[in-house]
mmCIF file of the N, C-alpha and C atoms, coordinates in Angstrom:
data_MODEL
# 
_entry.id   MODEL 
# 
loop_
_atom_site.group_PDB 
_atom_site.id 
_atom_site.type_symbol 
_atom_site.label_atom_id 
_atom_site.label_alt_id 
_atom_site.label_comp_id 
_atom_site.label_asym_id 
_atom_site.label_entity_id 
_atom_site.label_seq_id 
_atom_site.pdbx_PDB_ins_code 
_atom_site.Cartn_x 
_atom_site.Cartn_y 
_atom_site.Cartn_z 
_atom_site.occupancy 
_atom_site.B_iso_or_equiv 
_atom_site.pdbx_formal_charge 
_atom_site.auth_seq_id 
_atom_site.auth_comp_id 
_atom_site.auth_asym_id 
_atom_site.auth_atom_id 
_atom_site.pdbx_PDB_model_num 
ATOM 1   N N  . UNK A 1 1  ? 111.084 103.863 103.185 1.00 0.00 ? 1  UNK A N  1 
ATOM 2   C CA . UNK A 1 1  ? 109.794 103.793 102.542 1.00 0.00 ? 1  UNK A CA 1 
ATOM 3   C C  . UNK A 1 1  ? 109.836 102.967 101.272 1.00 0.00 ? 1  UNK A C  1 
ATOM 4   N N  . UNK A 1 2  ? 111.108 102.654 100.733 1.00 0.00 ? 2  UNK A N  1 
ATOM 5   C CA . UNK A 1 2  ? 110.905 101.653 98.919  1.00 0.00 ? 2  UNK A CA 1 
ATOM 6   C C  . UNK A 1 2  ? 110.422 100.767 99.855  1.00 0.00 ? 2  UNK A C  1 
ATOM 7   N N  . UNK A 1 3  ? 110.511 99.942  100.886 1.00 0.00 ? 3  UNK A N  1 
ATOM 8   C CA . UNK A 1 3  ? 110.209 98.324  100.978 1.00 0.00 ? 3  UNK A CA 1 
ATOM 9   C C  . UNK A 1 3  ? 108.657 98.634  101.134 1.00 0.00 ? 3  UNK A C  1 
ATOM 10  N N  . UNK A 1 4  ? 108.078 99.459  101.553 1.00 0.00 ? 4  UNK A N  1 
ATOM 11  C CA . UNK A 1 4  ? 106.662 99.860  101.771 1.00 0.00 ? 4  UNK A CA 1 
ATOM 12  C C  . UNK A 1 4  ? 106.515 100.099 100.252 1.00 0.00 ? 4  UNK A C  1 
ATOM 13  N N  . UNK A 1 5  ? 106.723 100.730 99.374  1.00 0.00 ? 5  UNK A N  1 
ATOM 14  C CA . UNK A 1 5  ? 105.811 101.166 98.531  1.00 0.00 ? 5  UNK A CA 1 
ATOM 15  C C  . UNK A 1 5  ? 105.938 99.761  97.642  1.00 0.00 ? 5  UNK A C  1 
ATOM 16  N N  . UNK A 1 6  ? 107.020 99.215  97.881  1.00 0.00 ? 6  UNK A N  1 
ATOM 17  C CA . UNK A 1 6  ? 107.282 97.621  96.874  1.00 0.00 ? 6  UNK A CA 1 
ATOM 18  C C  . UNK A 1 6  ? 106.392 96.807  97.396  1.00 0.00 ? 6  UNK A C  1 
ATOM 19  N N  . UNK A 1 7  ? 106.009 96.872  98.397  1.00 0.00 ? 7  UNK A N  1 
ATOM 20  C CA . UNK A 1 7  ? 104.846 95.553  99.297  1.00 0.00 ? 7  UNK A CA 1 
ATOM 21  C C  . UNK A 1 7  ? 103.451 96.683  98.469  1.00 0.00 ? 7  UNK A C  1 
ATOM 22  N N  . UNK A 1 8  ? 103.332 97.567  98.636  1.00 0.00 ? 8  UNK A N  1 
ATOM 23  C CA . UNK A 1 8  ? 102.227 97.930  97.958  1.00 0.00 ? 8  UNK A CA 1 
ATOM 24  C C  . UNK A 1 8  ? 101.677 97.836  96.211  1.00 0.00 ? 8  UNK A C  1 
ATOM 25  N N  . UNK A 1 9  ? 102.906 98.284  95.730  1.00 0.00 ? 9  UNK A N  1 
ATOM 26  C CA . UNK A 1 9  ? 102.427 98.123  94.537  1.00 0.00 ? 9  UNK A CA 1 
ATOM 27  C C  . UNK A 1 9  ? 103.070 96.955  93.869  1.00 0.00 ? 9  UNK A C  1 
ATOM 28  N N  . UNK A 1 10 ? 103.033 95.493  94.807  1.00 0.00 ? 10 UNK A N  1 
ATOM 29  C CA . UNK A 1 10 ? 103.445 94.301  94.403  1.00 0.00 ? 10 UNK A CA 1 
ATOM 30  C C  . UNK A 1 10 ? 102.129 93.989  93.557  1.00 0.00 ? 10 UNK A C  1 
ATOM 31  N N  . UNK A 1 11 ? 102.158 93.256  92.957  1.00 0.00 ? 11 UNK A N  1 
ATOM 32  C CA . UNK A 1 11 ? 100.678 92.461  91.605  1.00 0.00 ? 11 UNK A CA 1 
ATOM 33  C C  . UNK A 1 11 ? 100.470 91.638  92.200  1.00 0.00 ? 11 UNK A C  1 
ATOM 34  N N  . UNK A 1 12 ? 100.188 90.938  93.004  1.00 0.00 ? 12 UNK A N  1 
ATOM 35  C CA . UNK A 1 12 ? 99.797  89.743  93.623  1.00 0.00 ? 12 UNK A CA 1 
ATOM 36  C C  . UNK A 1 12 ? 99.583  89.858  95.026  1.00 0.00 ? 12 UNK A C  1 
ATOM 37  N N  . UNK A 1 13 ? 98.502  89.085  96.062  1.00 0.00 ? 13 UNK A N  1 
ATOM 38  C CA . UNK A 1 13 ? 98.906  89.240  97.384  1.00 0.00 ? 13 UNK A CA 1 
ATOM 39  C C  . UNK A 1 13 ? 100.389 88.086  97.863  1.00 0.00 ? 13 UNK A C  1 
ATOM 40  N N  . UNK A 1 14 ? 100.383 87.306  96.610  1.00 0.00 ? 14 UNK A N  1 
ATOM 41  C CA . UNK A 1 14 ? 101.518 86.046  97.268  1.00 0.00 ? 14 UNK A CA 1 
ATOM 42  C C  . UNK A 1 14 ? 102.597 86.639  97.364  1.00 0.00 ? 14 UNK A C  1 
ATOM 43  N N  . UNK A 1 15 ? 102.335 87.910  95.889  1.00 0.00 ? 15 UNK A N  1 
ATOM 44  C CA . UNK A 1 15 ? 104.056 88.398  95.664  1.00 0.00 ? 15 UNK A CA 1 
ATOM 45  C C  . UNK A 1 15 ? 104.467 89.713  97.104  1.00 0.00 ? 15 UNK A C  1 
ATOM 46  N N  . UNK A 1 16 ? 103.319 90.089  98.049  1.00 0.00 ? 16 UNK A N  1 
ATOM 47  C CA . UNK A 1 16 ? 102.509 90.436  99.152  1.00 0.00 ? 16 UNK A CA 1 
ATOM 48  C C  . UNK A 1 16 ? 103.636 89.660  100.271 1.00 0.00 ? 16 UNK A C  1 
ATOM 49  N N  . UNK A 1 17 ? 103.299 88.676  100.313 1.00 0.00 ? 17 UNK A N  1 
ATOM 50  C CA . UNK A 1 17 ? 103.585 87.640  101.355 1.00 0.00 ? 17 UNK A CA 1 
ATOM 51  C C  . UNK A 1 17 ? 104.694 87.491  101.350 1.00 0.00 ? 17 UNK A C  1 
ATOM 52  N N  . UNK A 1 18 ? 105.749 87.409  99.962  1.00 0.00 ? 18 UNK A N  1 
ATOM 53  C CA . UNK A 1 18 ? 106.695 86.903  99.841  1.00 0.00 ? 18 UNK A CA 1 
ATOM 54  C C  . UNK A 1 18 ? 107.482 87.827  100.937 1.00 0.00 ? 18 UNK A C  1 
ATOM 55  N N  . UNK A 1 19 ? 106.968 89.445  100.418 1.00 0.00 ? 19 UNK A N  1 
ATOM 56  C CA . UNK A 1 19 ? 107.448 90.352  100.984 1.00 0.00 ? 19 UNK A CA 1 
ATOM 57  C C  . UNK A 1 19 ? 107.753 90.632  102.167 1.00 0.00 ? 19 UNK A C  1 
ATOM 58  N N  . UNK A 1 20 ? 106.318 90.537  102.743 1.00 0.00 ? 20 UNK A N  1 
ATOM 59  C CA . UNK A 1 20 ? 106.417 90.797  104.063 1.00 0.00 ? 20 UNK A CA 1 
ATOM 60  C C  . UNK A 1 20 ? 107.221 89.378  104.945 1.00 0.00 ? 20 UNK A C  1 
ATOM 61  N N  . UNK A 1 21 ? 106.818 88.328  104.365 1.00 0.00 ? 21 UNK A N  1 
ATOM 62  C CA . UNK A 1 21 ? 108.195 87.178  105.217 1.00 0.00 ? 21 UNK A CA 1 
ATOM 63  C C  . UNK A 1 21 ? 109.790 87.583  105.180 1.00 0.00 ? 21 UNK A C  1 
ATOM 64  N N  . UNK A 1 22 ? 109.928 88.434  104.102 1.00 0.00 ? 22 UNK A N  1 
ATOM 65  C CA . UNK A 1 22 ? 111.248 88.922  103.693 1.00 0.00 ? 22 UNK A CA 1 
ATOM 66  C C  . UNK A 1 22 ? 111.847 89.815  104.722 1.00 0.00 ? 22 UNK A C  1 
ATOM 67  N N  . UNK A 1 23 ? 110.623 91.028  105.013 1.00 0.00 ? 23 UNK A N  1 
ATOM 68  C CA . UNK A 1 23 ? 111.292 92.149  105.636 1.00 0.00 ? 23 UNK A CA 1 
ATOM 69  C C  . UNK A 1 23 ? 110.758 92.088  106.771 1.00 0.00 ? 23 UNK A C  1 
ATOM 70  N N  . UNK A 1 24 ? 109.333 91.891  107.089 1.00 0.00 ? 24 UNK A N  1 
ATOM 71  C CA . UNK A 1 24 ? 108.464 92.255  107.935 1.00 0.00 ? 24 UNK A CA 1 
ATOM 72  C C  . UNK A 1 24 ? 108.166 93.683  107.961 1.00 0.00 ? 24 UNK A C  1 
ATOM 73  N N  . UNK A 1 25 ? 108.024 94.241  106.908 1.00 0.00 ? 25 UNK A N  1 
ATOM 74  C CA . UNK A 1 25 ? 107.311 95.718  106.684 1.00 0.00 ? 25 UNK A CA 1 
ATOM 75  C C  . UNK A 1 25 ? 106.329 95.540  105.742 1.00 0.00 ? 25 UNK A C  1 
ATOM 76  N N  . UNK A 1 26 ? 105.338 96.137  105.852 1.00 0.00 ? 26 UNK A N  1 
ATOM 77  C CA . UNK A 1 26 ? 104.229 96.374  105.046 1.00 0.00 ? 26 UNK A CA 1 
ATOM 78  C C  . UNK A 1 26 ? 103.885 97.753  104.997 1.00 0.00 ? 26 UNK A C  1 
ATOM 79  N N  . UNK A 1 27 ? 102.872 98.200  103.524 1.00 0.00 ? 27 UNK A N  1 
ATOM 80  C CA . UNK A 1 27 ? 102.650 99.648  103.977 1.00 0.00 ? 27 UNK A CA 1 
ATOM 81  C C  . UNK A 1 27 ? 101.335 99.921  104.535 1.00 0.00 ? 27 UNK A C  1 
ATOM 82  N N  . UNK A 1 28 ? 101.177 101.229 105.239 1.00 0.00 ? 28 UNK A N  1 
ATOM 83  C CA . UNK A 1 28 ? 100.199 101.927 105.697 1.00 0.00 ? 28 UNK A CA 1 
ATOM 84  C C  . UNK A 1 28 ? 99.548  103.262 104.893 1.00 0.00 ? 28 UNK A C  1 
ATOM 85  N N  . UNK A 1 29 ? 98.784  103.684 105.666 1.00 0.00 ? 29 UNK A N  1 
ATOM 86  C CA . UNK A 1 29 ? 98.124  104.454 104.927 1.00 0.00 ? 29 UNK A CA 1 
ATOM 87  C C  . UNK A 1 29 ? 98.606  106.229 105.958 1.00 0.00 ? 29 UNK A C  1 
ATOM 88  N N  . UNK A 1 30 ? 99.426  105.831 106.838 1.00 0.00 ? 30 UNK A N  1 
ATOM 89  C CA . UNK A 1 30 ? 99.386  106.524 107.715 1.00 0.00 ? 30 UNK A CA 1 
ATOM 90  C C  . UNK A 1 30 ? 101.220 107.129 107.549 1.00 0.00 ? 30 UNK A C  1 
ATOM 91  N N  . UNK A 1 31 ? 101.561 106.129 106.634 1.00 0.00 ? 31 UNK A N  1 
ATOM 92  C CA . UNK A 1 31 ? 102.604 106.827 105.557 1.00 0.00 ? 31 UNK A CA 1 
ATOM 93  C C  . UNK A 1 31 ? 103.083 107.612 104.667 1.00 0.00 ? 31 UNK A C  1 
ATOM 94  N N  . UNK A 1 32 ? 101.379 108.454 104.658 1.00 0.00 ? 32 UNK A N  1 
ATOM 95  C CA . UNK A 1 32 ? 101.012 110.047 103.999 1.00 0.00 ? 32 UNK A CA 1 
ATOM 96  C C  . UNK A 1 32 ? 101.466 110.908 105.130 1.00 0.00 ? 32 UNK A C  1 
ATOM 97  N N  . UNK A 1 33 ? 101.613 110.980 106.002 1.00 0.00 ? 33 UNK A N  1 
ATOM 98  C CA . UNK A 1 33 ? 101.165 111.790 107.105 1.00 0.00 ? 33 UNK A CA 1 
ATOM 99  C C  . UNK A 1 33 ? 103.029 112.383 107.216 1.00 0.00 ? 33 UNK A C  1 
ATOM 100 N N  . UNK A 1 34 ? 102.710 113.294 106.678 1.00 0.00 ? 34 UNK A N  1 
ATOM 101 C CA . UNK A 1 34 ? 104.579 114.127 106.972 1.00 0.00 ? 34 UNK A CA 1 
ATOM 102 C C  . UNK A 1 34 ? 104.658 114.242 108.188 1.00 0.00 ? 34 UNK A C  1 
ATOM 103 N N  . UNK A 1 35 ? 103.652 114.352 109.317 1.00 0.00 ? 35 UNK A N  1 
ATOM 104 C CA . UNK A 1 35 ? 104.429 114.246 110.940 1.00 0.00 ? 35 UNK A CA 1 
ATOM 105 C C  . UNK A 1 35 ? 104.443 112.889 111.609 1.00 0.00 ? 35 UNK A C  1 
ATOM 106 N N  . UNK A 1 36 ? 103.959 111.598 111.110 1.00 0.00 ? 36 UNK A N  1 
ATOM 107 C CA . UNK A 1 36 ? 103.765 110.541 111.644 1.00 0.00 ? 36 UNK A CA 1 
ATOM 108 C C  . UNK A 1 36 ? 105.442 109.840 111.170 1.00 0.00 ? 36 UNK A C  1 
ATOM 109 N N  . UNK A 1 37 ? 106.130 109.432 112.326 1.00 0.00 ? 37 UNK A N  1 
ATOM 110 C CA . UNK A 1 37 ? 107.275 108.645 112.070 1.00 0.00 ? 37 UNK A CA 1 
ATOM 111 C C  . UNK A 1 37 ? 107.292 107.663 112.453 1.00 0.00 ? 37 UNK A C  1 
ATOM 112 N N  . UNK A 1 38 ? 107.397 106.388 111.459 1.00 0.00 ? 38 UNK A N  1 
ATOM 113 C CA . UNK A 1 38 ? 107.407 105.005 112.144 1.00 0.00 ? 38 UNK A CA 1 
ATOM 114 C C  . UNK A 1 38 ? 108.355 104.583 113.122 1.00 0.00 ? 38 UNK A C  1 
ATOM 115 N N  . UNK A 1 39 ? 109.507 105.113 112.755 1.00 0.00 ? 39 UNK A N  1 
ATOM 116 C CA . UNK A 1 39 ? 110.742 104.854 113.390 1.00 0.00 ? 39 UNK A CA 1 
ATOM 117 C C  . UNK A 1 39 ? 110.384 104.901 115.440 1.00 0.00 ? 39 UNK A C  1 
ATOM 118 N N  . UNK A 1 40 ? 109.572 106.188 115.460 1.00 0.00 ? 40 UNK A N  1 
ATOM 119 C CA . UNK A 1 40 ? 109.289 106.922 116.961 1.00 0.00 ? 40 UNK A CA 1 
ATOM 120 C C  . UNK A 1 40 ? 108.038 106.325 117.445 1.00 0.00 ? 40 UNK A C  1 
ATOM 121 N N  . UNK A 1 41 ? 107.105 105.843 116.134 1.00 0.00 ? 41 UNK A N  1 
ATOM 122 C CA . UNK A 1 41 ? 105.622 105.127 117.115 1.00 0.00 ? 41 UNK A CA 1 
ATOM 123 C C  . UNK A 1 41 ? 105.656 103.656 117.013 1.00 0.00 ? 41 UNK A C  1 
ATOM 124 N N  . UNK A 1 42 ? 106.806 102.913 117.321 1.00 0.00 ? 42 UNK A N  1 
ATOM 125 C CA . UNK A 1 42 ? 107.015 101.532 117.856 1.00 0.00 ? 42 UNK A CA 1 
ATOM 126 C C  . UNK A 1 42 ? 106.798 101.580 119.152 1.00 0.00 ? 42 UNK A C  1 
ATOM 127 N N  . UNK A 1 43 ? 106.324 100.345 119.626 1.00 0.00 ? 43 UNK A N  1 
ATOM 128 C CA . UNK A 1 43 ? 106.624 99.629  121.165 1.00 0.00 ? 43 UNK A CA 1 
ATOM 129 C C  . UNK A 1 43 ? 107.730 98.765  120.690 1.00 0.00 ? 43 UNK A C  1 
ATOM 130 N N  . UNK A 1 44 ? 108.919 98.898  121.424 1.00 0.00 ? 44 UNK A N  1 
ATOM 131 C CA . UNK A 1 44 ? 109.460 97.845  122.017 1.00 0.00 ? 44 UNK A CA 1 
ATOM 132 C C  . UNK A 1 44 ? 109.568 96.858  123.159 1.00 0.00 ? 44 UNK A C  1 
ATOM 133 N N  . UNK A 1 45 ? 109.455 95.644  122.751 1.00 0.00 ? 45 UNK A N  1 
ATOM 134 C CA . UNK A 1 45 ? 109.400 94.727  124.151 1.00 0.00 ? 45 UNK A CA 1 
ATOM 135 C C  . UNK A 1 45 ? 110.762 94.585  124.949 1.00 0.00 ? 45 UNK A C  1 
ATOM 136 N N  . UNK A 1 46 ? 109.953 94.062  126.163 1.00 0.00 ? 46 UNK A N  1 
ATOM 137 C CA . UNK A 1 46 ? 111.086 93.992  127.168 1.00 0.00 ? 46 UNK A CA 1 
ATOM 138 C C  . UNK A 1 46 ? 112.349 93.597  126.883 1.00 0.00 ? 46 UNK A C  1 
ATOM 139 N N  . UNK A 1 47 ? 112.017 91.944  126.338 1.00 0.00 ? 47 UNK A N  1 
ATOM 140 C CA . UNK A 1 47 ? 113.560 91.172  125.613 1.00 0.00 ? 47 UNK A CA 1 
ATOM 141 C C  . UNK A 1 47 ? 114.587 92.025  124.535 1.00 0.00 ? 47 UNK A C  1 
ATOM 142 N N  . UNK A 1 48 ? 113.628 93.229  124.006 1.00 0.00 ? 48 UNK A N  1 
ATOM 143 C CA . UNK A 1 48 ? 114.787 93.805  123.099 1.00 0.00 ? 48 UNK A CA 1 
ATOM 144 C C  . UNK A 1 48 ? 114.616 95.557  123.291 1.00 0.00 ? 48 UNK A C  1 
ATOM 145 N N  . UNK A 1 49 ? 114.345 95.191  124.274 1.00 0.00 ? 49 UNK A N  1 
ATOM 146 C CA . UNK A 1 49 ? 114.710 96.947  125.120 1.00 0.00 ? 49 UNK A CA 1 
ATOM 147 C C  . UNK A 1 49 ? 115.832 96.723  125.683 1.00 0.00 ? 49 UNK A C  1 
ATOM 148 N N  . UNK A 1 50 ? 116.153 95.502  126.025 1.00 0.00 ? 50 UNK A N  1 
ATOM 149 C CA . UNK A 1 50 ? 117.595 95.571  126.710 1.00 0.00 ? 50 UNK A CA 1 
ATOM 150 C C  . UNK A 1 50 ? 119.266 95.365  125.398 1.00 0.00 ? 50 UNK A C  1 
ATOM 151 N N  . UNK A 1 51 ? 118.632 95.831  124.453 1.00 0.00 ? 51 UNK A N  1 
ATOM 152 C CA . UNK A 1 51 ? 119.916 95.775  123.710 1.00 0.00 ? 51 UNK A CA 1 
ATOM 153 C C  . UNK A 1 51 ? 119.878 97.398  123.395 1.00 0.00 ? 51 UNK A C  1 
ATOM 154 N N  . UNK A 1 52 ? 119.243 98.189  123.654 1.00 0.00 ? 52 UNK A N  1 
ATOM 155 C CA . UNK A 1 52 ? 118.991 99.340  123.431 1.00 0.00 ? 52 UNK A CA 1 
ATOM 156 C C  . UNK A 1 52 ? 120.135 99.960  124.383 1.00 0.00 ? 52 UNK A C  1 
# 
């Protein structure tokens, strides 16, 4: 959750952008939610289901 709350309370949308090109995480709002786990509500695609 720091790379989420750092994309959120970045001061800028560029300093925004920088971020998300960095990690590819951004935050949600659905990151309140003590039973919602990001980790478990992904799709993975075909090409990288097979390294699984």
């Amino acid at each position: 959750l720091g790379t989420t709350q750092h994309w959120r309370d970045a001061a800028t949308k560029k300093e925004q952008d920088i971020i998300f090109k960095e990690t590819g995480i951004h935050w949600s709002e659905l990151l309140h939610l003590p039973y919602w786990d990001p980790t478990c509500s992904m799709v993975v695609d075909g090409m990288h289901n097979l390294f699984l």
